[in-house]
C-alpha positions as a Markdown table, in Angstrom:
| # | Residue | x | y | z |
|---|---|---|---|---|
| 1 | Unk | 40.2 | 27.0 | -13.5 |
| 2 | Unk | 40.0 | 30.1 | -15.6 |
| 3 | Unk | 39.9 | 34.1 | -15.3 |
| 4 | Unk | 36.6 | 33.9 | -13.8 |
| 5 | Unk | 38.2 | 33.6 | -10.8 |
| 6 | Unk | 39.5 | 36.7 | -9.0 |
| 7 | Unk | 43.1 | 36.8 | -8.0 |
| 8 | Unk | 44.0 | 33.7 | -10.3 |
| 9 | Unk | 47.4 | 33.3 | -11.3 |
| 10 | Unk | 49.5 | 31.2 | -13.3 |
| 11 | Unk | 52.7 | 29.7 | -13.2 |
| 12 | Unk | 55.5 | 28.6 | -16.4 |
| 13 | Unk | 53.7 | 25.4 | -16.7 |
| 14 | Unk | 50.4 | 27.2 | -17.4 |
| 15 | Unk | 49.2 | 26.0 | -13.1 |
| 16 | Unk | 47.1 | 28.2 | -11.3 |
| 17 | Unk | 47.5 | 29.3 | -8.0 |
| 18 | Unk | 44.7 | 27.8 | -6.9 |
| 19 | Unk | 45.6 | 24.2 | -8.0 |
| 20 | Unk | 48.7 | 24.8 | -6.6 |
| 21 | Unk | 47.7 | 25.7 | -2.6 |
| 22 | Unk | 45.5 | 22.7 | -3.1 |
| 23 | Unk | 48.1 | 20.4 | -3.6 |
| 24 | Unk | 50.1 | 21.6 | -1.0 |
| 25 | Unk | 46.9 | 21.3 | 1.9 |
| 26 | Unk | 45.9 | 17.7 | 0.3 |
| 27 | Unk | 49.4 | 16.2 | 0.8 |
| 28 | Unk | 48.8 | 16.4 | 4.8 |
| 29 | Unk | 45.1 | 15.2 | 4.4 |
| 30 | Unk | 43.9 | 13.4 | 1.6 |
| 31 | Unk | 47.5 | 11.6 | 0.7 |
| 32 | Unk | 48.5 | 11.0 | 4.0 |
| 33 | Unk | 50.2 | 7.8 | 4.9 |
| 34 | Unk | 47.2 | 4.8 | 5.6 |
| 35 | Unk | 48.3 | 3.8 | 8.8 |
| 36 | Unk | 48.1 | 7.2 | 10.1 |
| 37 | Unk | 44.7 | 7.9 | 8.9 |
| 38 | Unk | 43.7 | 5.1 | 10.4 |
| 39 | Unk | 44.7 | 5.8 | 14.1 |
| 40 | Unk | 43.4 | 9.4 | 13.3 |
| 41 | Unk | 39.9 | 7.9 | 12.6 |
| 42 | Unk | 40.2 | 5.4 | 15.2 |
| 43 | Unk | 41.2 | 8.2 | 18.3 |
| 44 | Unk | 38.4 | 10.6 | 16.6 |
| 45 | Unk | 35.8 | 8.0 | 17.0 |
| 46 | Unk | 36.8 | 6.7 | 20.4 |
| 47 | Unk | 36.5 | 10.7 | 21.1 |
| 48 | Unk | 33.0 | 11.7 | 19.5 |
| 49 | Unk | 32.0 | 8.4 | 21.4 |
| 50 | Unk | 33.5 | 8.9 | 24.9 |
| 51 | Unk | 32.2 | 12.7 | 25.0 |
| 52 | Unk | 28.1 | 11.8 | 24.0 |
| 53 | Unk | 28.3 | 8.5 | 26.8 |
| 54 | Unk | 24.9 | 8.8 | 28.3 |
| 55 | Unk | 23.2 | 10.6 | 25.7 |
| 56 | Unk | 20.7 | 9.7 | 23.1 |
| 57 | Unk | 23.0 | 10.5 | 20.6 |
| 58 | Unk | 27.1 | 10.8 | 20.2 |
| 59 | Unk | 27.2 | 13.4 | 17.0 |
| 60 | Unk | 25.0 | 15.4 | 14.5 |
| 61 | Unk | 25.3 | 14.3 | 10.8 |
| 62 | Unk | 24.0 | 16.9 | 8.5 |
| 63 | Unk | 22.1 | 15.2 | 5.8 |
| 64 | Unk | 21.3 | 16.8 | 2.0 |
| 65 | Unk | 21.0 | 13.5 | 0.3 |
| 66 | Unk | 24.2 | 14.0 | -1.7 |
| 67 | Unk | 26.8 | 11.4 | -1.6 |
| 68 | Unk | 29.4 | 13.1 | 0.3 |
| 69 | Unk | 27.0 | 13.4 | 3.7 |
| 70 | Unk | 25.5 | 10.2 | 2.5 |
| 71 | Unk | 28.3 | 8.3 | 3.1 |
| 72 | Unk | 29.4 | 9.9 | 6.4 |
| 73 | Unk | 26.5 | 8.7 | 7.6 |
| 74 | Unk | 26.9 | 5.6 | 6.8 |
| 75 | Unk | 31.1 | 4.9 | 8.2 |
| 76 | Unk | 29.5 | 6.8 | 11.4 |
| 77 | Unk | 27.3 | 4.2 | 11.5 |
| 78 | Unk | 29.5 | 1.3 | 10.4 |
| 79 | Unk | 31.8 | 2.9 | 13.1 |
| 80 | Unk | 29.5 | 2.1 | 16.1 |
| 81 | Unk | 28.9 | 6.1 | 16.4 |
| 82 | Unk | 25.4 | 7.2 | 17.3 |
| 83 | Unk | 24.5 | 9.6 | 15.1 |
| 84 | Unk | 21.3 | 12.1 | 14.8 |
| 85 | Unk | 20.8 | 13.1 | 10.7 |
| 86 | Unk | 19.7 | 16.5 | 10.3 |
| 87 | Unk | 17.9 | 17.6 | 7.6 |
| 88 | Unk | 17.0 | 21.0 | 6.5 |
| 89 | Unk | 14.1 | 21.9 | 4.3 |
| 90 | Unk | 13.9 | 24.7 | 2.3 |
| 91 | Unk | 11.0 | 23.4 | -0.2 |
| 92 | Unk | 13.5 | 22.7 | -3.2 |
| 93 | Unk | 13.9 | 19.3 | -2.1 |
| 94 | Unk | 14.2 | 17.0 | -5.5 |
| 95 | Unk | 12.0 | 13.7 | -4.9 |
| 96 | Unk | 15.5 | 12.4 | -5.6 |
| 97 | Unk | 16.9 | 13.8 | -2.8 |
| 98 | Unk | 14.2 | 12.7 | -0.3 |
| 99 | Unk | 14.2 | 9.3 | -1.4 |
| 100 | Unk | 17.8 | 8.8 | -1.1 |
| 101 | Unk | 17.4 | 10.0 | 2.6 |
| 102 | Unk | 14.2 | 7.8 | 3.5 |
| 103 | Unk | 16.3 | 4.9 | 2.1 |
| 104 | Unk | 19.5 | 5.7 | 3.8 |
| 105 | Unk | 18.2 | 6.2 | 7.8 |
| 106 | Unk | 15.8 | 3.2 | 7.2 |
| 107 | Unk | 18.2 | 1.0 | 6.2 |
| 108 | Unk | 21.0 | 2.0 | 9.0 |
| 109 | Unk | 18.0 | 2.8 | 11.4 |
| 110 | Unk | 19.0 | 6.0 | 12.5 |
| 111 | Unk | 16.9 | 8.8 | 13.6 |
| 112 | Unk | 16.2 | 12.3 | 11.6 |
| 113 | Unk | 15.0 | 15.3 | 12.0 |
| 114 | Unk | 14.1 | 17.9 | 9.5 |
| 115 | Unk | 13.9 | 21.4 | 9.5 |
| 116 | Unk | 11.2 | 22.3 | 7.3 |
| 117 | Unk | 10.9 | 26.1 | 6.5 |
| 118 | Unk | 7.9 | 28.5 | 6.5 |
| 119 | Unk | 7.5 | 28.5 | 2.6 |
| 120 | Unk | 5.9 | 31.7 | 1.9 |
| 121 | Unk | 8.7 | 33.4 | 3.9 |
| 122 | Unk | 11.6 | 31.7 | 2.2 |
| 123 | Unk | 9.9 | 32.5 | -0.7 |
| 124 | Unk | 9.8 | 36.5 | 0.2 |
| 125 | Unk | 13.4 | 35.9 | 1.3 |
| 126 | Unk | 14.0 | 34.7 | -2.2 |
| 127 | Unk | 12.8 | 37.4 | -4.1 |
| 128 | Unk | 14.8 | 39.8 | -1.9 |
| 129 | Unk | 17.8 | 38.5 | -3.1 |
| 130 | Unk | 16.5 | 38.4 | -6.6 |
| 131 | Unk | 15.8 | 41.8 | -6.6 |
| 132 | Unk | 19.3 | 42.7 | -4.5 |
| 133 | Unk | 20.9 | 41.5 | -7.0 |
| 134 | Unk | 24.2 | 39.9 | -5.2 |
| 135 | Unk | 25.5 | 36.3 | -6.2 |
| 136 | Unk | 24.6 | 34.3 | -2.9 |
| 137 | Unk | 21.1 | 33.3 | -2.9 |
| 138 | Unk | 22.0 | 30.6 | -1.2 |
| 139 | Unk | 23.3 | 32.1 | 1.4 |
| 140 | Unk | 19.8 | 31.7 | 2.6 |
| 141 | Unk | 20.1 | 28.0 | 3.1 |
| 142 | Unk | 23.1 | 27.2 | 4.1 |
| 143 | Unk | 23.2 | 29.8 | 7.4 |
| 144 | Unk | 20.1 | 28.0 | 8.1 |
| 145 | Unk | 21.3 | 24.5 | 7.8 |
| 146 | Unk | 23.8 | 25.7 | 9.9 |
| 147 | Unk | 22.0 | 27.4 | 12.4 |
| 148 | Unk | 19.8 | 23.9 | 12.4 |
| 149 | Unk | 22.6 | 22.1 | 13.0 |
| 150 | Unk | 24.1 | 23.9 | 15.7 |
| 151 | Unk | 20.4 | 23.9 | 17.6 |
| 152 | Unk | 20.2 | 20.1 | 17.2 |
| 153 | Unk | 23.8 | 19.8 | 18.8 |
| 154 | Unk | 22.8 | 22.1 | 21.6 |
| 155 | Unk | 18.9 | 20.5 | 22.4 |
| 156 | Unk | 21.5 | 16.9 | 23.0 |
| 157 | Unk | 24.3 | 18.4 | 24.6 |
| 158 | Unk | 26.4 | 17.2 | 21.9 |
| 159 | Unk | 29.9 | 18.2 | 21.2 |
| 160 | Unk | 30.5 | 17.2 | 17.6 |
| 161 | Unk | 28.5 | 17.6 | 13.7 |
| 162 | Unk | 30.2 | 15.4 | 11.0 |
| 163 | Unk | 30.1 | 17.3 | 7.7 |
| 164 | Unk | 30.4 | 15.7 | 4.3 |
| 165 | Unk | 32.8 | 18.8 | 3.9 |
| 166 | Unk | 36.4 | 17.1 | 2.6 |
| 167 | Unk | 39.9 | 17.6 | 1.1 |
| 168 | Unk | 39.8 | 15.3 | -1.6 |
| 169 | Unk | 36.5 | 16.8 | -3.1 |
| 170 | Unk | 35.7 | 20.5 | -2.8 |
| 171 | Unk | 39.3 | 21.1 | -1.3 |
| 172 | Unk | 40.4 | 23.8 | -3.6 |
| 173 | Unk | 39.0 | 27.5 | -1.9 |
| 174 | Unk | 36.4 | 29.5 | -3.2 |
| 175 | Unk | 37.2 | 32.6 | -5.1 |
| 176 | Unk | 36.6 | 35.9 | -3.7 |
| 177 | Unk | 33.4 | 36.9 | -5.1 |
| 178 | Unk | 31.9 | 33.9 | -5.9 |
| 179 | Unk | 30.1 | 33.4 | -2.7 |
| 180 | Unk | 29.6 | 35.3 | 0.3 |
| 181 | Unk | 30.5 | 34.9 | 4.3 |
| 182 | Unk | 27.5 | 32.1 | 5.5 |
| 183 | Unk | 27.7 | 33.4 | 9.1 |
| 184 | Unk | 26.4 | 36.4 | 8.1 |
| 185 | Unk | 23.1 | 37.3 | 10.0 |
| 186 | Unk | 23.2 | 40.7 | 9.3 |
| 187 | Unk | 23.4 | 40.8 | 5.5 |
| 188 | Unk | 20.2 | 38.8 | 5.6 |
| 189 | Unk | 18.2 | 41.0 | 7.8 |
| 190 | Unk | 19.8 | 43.6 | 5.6 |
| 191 | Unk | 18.8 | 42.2 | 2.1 |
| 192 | Unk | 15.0 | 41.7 | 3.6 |
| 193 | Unk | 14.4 | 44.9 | 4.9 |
| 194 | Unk | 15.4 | 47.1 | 2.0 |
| 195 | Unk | 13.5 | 44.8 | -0.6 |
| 196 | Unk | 10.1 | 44.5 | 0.8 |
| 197 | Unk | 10.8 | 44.8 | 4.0 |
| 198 | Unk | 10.5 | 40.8 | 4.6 |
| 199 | Unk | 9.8 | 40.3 | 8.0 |
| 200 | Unk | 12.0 | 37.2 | 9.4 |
| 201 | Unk | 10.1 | 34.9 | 11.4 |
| 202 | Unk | 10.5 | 31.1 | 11.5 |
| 203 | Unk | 13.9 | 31.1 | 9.5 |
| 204 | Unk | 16.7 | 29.7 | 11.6 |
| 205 | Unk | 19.9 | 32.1 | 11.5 |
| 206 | Unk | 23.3 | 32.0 | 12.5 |
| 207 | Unk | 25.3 | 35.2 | 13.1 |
| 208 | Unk | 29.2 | 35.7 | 13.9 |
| 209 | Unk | 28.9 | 36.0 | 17.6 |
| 210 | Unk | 27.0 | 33.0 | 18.3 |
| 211 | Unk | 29.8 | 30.8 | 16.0 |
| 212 | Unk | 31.9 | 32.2 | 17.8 |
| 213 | Unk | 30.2 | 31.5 | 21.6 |
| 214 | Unk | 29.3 | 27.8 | 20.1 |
| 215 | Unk | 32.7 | 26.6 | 19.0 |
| 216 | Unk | 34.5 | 28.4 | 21.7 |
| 217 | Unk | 32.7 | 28.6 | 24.9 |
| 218 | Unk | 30.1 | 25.2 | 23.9 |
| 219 | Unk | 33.3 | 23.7 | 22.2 |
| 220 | Unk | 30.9 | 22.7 | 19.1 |
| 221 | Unk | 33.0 | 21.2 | 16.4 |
| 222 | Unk | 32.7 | 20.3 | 13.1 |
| 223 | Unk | 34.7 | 17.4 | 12.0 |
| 224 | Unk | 35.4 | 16.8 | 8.0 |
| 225 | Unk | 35.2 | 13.0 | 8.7 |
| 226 | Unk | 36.2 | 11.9 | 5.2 |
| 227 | Unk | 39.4 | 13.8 | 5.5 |
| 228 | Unk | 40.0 | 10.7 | 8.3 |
| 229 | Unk | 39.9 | 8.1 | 5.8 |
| 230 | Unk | 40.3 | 6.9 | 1.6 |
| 231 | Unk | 37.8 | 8.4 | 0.2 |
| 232 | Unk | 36.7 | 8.0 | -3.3 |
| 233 | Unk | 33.7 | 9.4 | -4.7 |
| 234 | Unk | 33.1 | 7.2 | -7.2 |
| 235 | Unk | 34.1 | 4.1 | -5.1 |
| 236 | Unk | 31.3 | 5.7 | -2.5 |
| 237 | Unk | 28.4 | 6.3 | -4.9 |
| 238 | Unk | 29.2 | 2.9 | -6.1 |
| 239 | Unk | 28.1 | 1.5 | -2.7 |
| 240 | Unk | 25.5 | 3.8 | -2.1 |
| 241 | Unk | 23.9 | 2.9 | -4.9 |
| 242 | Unk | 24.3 | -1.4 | -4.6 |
| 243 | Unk | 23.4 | -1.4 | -0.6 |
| 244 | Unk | 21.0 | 1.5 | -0.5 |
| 245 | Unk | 19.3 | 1.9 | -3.9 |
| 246 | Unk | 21.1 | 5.3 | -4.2 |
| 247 | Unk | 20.5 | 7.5 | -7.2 |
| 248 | Unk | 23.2 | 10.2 | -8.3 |
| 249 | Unk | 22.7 | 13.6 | -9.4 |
| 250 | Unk | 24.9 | 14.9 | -12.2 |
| 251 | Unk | 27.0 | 17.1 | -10.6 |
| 252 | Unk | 27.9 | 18.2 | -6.7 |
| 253 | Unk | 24.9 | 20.2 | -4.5 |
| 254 | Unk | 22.6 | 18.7 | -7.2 |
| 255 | Unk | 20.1 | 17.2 | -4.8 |
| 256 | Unk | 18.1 | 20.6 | -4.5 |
| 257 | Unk | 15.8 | 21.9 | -7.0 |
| 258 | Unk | 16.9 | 25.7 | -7.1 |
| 259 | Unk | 20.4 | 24.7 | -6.2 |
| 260 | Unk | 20.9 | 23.1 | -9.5 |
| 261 | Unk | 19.2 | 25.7 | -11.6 |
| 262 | Unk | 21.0 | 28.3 | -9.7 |
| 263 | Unk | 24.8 | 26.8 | -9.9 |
| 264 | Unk | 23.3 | 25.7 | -13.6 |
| 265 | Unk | 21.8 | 27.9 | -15.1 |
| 266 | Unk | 21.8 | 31.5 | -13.0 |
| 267 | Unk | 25.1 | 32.0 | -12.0 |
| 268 | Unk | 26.6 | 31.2 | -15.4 |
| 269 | Unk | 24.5 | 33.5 | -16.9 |
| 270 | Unk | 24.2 | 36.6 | -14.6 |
| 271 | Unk | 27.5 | 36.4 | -12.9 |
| 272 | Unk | 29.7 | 34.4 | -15.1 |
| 273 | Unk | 30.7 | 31.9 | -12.8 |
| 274 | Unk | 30.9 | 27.9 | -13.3 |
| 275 | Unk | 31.0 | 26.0 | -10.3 |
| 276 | Unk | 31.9 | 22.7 | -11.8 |
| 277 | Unk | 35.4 | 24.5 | -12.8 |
| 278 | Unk | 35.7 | 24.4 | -8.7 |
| 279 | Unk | 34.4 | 21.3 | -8.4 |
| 280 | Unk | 36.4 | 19.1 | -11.2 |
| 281 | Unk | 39.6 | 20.6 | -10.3 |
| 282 | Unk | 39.6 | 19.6 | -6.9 |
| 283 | Unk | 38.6 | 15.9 | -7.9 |
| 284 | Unk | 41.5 | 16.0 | -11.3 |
| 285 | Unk | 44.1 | 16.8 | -8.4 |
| 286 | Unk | 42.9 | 14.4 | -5.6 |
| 287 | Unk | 43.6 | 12.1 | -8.6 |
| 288 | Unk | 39.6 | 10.8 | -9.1 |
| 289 | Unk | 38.9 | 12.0 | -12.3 |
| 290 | Unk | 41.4 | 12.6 | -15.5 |
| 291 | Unk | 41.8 | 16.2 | -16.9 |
| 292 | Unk | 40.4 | 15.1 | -20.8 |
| 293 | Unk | 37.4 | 14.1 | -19.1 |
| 294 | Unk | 37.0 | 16.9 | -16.9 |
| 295 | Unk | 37.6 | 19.1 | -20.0 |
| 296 | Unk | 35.0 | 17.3 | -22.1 |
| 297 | Unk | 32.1 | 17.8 | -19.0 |
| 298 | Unk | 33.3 | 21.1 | -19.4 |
| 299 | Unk | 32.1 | 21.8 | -23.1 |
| 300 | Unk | 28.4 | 20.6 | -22.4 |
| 301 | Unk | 25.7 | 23.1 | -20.3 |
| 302 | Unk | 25.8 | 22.1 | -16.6 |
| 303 | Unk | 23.0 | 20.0 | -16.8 |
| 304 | Unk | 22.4 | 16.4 | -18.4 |
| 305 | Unk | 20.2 | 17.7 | -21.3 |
| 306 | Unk | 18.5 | 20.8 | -22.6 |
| 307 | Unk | 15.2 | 19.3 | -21.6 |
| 308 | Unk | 15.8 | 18.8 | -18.1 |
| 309 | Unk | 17.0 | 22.8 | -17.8 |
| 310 | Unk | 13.6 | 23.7 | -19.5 |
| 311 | Unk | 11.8 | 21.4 | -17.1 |
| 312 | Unk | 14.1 | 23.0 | -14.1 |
| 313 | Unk | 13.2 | 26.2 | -15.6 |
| 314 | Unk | 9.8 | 26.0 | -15.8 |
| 315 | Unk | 9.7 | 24.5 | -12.1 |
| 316 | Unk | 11.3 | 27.3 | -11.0 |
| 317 | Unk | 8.9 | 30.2 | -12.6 |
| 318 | Unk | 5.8 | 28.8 | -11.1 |
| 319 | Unk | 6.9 | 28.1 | -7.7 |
| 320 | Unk | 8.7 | 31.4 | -7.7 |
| 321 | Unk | 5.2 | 33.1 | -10.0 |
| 322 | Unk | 7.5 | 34.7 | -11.8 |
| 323 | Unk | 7.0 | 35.1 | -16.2 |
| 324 | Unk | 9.6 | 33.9 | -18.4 |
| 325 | Unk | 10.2 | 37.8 | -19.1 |
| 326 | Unk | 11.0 | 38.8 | -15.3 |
| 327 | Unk | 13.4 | 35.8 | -15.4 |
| 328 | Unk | 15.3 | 37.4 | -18.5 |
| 329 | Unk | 14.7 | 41.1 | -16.5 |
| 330 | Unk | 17.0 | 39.6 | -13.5 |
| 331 | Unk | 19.6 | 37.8 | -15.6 |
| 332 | Unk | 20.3 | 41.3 | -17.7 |
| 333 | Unk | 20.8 | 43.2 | -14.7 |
| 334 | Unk | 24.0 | 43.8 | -13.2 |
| 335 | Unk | 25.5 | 42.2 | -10.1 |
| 336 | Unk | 25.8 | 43.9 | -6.8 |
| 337 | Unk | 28.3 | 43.2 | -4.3 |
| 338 | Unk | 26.9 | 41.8 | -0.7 |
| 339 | Unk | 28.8 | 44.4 | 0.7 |
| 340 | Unk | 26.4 | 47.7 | -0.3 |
| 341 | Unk | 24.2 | 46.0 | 2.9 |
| 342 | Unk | 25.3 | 45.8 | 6.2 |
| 343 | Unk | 26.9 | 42.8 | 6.8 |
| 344 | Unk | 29.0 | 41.1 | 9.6 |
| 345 | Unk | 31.7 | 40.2 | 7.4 |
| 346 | Unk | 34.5 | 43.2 | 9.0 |
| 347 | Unk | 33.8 | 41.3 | 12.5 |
| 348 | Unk | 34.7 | 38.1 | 11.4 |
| 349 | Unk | 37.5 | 39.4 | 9.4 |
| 350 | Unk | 38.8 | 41.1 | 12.9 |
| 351 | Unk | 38.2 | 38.0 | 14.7 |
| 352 | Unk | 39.9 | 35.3 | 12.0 |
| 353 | Unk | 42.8 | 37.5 | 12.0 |
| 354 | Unk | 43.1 | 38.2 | 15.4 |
| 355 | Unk | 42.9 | 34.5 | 15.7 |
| 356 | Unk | 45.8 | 33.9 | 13.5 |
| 357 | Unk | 47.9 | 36.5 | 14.7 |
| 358 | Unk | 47.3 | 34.7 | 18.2 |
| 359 | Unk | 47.9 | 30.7 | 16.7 |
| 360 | Unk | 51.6 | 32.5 | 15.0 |
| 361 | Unk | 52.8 | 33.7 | 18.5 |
| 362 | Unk | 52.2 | 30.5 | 20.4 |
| 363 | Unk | 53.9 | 28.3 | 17.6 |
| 364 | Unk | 56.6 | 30.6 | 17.8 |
């Protein structure tokens, strides 16, 4: 981690704040004593499977084709869960990515369903962003994947999505500014009205208030499996890869097209932030990965060679029809902040903190 992230601080020994909160939260998750990790995964399981008797299904799996999701789809399976995979979409799906999936649920046998989006108006949501200028394209995505998500649970009556989401991984938080708030329905509508006016029909959307009425009056959960058990990445991809012909991308969220070319290529260049920073320092301090080597990925672009960004590159010009020149136009202007739109991002701050406030006085 480096300046590039807001608020960073460092201690005598030259450790960041954020390296240091992470440590703290992965003692009581990722290096948890076995035996208790076990009975953890063993009462979840019994739970997720007691609470969908009856039903065609016991639990959503959200599925990207990366090995994190990968492979809590396949322990939910191993498991004796019954899980639906959901899939969403968004027409930057690599072949890579869609093979990995088509292997996977055919080998375990499981059903999915996938989400695919209206491309012409992802497309026109696109180039809003573009030309808004703020940092989270794909905030785009990932409210939709979770809006999908949270339909699939509710068309089975089902209680519980398992997320690749884990400690030992991506544990280390986001820095302000890097991304931006993913429930946020009204900065989307926002951003497509005042470029273009892009009118938002088929995209799935998830705002604060219906989080909040899903997870509170539904009782929706998400559950970061992995947390529930020793969990490698390496060790995973390793078995992925001899049981299920796997293939691995280079680095994490590398499954999508335009998610690699943004995290690679965009926002290093326009906004002067390097995800893998995030990314390598939670794995150096779940102890998967050694510092050097980290430090050595660091020095080369984020991609595995100069000819696969041009290829990436080009990819994305033509399915965007954008000119090499209107690429380099967007790079050289300046960022804008999320917040110059209207956004819902106050009301969940209101509501998280109220929420706190309430979980302090009841512990006290």
């Amino acid at each position: 981690m480096d300046t590039s992230a807001r608020a960073i601080r460092f201690d005598e020994n030259g450790i960041c704040n954020y390296c240091t909160d992470f440590s703290e939260r992965l003692k009581a998750v990722a290096l948890g004593h076995r035996a208790a990790k076990e009975e953890q995964l063993r009462a979840f399981v019994e739970r997720v499977s007691s609470e969908g008797k009856g039903k065609q299904y016991d639990c959503i799996v959200g599925v990207s084709g990366g090995v994190d999701s990968s492979w809590v789809l396949v322990r939910a399976v191993e498991l004796r869960l019954r899980p639906l995979a959901v899939h969403m979409d968004n027409g930057w799906n690599s072949e890579l990515a869609q093979n990995n999936i088509a292997n996977l649920v055919q080998s375990l046998g499981v059903d999915l369903y996938t989400h695919v989006v209206d491309w012409p108006e992802y497309k026109g949501l696109m180039q809003a962003f573009f030309d808004a200028d703020v940092i989270d394209v794909e905030l785009l995505y990932d409210n939709a994947m979770l809006a999908v998500n949270y339909q699939q649970a509710s068309r089975y009556g089902l209680k519980w999505i398992l997320s690749g989401s884990n400690q030992a991984t991506e544990g280390m938080a986001m820095p302000e500014g890097w991304n931006w708030l993913k429930y946020d329905k009204k900065n989307i509508r926002a951003i497509a009205h005042a470029h273009g006016n892009v009118p938002i029909r088929t995209l799935p959307m998830m705002g604060v208030l219906r989080y909040v009425w899903s997870s509170y009056a539904r009782r929706v959960r998400w559950a970061a499996m992995l947390d529930m058990m020793d969990f490698n990445k390496s060790n995973a991809m390793d078995s992925l890869r001899e049981r299920f012909g796997y293939k691995p991308y280079p680095y994490k969220h590398y499954e999508s097209i335009f998610t690699r070319f943004y995290q690679g290529y965009i926002l290093p260049r326009k906004f002067g932030v390097d995800k893998r920073r995030l990314h390598l320092s939670s794995l150096i301090i779940s102890g998967q990965i050694a510092r050097s080597d980290a430090i050595t990925d660091l020095e080369g672009i984020p991609y595995p060679s100069e000819s696969d960004l041009l290829g990436d590159k080009a990819y994305f010009l033509k399915k965007m029809g954008w000119t090499g020149a209107q690429l380099e136009q967007y790079l050289d202007r300046p960022e804008r902040p999320h917040s110059d739109y209207a956004s819902e991002k106050r009301l969940w701050d209101f509501l998280m903190n109220t929420y706190l406030r309430m979980r302090s006085l009841r512990a006290a």
